[in-house]
N, C-alpha and C positions, 0 to 999 in steps of 0.2 A: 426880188431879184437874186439874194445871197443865195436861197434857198433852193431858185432853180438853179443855179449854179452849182451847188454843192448837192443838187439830187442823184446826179450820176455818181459818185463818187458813194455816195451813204449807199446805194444799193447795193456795191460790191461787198458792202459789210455781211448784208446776210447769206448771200450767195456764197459765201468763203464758208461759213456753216451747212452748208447743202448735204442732204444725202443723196442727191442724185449721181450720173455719171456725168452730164456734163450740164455745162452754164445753162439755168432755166429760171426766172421769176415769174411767181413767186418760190422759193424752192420747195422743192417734194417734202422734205423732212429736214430734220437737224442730226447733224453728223461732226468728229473731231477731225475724221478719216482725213481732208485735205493736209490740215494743219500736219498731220504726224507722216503725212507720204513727203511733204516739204520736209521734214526735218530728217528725215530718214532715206532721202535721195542724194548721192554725194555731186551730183550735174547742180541741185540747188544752193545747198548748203556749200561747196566750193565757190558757187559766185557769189555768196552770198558774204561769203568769209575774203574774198578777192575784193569784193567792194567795200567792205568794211577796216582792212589792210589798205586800199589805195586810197581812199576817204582819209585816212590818219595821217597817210604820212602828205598828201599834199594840204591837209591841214596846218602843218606843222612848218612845209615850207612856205604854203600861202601869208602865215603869221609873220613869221619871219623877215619875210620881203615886204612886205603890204604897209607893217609896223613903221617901220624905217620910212619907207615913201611916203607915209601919210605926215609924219613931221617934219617931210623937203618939202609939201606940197602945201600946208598950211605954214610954217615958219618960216620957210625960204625966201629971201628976198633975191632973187634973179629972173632975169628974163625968162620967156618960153617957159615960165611954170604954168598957165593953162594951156599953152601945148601938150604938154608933158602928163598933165592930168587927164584933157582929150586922149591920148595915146593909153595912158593906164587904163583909162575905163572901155576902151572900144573892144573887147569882148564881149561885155554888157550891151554894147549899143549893134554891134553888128551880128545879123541874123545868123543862128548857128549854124544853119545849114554850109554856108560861106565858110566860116570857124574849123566847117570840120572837112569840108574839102579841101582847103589851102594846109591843115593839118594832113590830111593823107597824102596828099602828093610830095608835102616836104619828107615825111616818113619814109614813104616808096626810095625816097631817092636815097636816104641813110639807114635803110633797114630795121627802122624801127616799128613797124606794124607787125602786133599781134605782140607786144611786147608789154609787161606790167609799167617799164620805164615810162615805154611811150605815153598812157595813157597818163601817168604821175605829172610829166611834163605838162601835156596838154591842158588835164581840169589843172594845176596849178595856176595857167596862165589864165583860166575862167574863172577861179577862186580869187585872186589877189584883188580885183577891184572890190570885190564887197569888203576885204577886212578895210581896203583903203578910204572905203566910203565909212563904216562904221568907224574907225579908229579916227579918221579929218575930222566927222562930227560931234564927237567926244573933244576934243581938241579946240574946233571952232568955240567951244562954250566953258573952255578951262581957262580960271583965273590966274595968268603969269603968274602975277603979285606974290601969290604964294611958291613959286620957283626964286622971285629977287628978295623975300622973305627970308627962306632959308639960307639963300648963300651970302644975304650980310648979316646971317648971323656965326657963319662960318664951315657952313655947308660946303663940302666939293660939287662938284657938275654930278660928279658919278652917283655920290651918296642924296646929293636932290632928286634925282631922275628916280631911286631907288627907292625913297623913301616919302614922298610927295605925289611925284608926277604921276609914277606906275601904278598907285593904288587909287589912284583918281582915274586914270583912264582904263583901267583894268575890264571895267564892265564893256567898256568900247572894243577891247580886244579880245575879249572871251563870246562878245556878239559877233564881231567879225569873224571869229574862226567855227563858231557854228552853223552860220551861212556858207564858211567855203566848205565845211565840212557835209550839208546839203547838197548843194553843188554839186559836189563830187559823186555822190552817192547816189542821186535821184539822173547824172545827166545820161541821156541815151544818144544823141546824134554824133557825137565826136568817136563813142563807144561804137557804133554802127561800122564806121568806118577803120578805126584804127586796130580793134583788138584783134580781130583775125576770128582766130579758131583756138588758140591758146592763151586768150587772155578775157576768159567774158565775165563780166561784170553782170552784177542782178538785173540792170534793166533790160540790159540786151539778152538777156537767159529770157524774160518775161515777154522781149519782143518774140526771140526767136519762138517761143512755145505757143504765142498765142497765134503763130502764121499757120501753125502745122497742127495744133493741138486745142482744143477749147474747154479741159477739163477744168471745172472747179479747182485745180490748184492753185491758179494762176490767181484766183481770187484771193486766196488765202495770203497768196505773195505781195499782193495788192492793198489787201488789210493791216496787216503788219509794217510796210509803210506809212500806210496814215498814220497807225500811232506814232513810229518813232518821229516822224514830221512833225507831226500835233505836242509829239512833247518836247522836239526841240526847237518849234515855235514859241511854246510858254515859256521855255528857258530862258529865249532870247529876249520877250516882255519882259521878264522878271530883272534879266539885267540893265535892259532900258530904265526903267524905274528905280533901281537901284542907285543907275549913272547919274539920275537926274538928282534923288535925295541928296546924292555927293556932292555935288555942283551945289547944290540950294542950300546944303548944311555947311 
């Protein structure tokens, strides 16, 4: 079943090597040609560099915000905190189709389509539940003990969180932000509607090309994602495993 599942995706591997003119398996020959018209076209490599700039910086606010809520969401003793977590995760749970139309109308009405902002906004608001999910889960499995540890030994708040707490959940917040950094990178339907004509991002460059255009580049564009996926999949295993030795150690 993995393997039918993962057969479409492995053929675009060698089709990105193609010397042909356009999409054919098995391919005619082996060629670099796509690779170097991708790096050499400024329509690709601008959205390529646009998604890579917006992937950063709503990484950095997803962190940011997600960090903080994930320890009101597990340490907080007040009402309506599984409201409040329902509410943070429902990007995740509601169809994006929905996500991106209720985004484009509120945009239309403040001017923010086709704007770099706009989208920053947008995937941050699709980004923040995963760091929240990865940072709560880190947290759910962290020994106080060792926070009331330090501060009767005369630790401040600030210098236990700093010196204890952060480097124990660290790996929770370096998975969570490789996720929203995903996220960002890989999403097309919020992109479909918000960026206009002045703000596209790689996948919507990939939709538009493959409506009007079937060359082999689009493969190569498509390979080159798998890997940076693929290794910022193992990344996020490596730090899973990491979060756990710390917890067990």
């Amino acid at each position: 079943m993995l393997f039918y599942l993962a057969a479409p995706v492995l053929i675009v591997i060698p089709l990105s090597f193609s010397s042909g003119l356009y999409l054919s398996f098995p391919p005619p020959g082996f060629s670099l040609q796509w690779y170097g018209r991708f790096f050499a076209d400024p329509a690709w490599t601008g959205a390529a560099w646009l998604s890579i700039w917006v992937g950063l910086t709503v990484t950095v606010l997803a962190v940011l915000l997600g960090t903080p809520a994930a320890f009101a969401l597990v340490r907080g003793r007040f009402r309506g905190a599984r409201l409040i977590n329902g509410f943070v995760l429902t990007p995740v749970i509601v169809p994006g189709i929905i996500v991106a139309i209720g985004v484009y109308f509120f945009y239309a009405r403040i001017g923010l389509v086709g704007s770099p902002l706009g989208l920053i906004l947008a995937h941050t608001c699709l980004a923040v539940p995963f760091v929240v999910i990865n940072v709560s889960a880190t947290l759910y499995g962290f020994d106080e003990r060792l926070e009331h540890a330090a501060m009767s030994l005369g630790a401040t708040p600030a210098a236990t969180f700093r010196e204890i707490t952060l480097p124990l959940i660290r790996p929770g917040i370096l998975a969570g932000a490789v996720f929203a950094f995903i996220t960002s990178f890989d999403e097309l339907l919020v992109a479909l509607f918000v960026s206009g004509s002045s703000a596209v991002t790689l996948p919507r460059r990939m939709w538009d090309q493959i409506r009007f255009n079937i060359e082999p580049t689009i493969a190569a564009v498509s390979t080159l994602l798998i890997a940076l996926t693929t290794l910022l999949l193992l990344s996020t295993e490596m730090l899973r495993r990491r979060s756990v030795r710390l917890r067990e150690g």
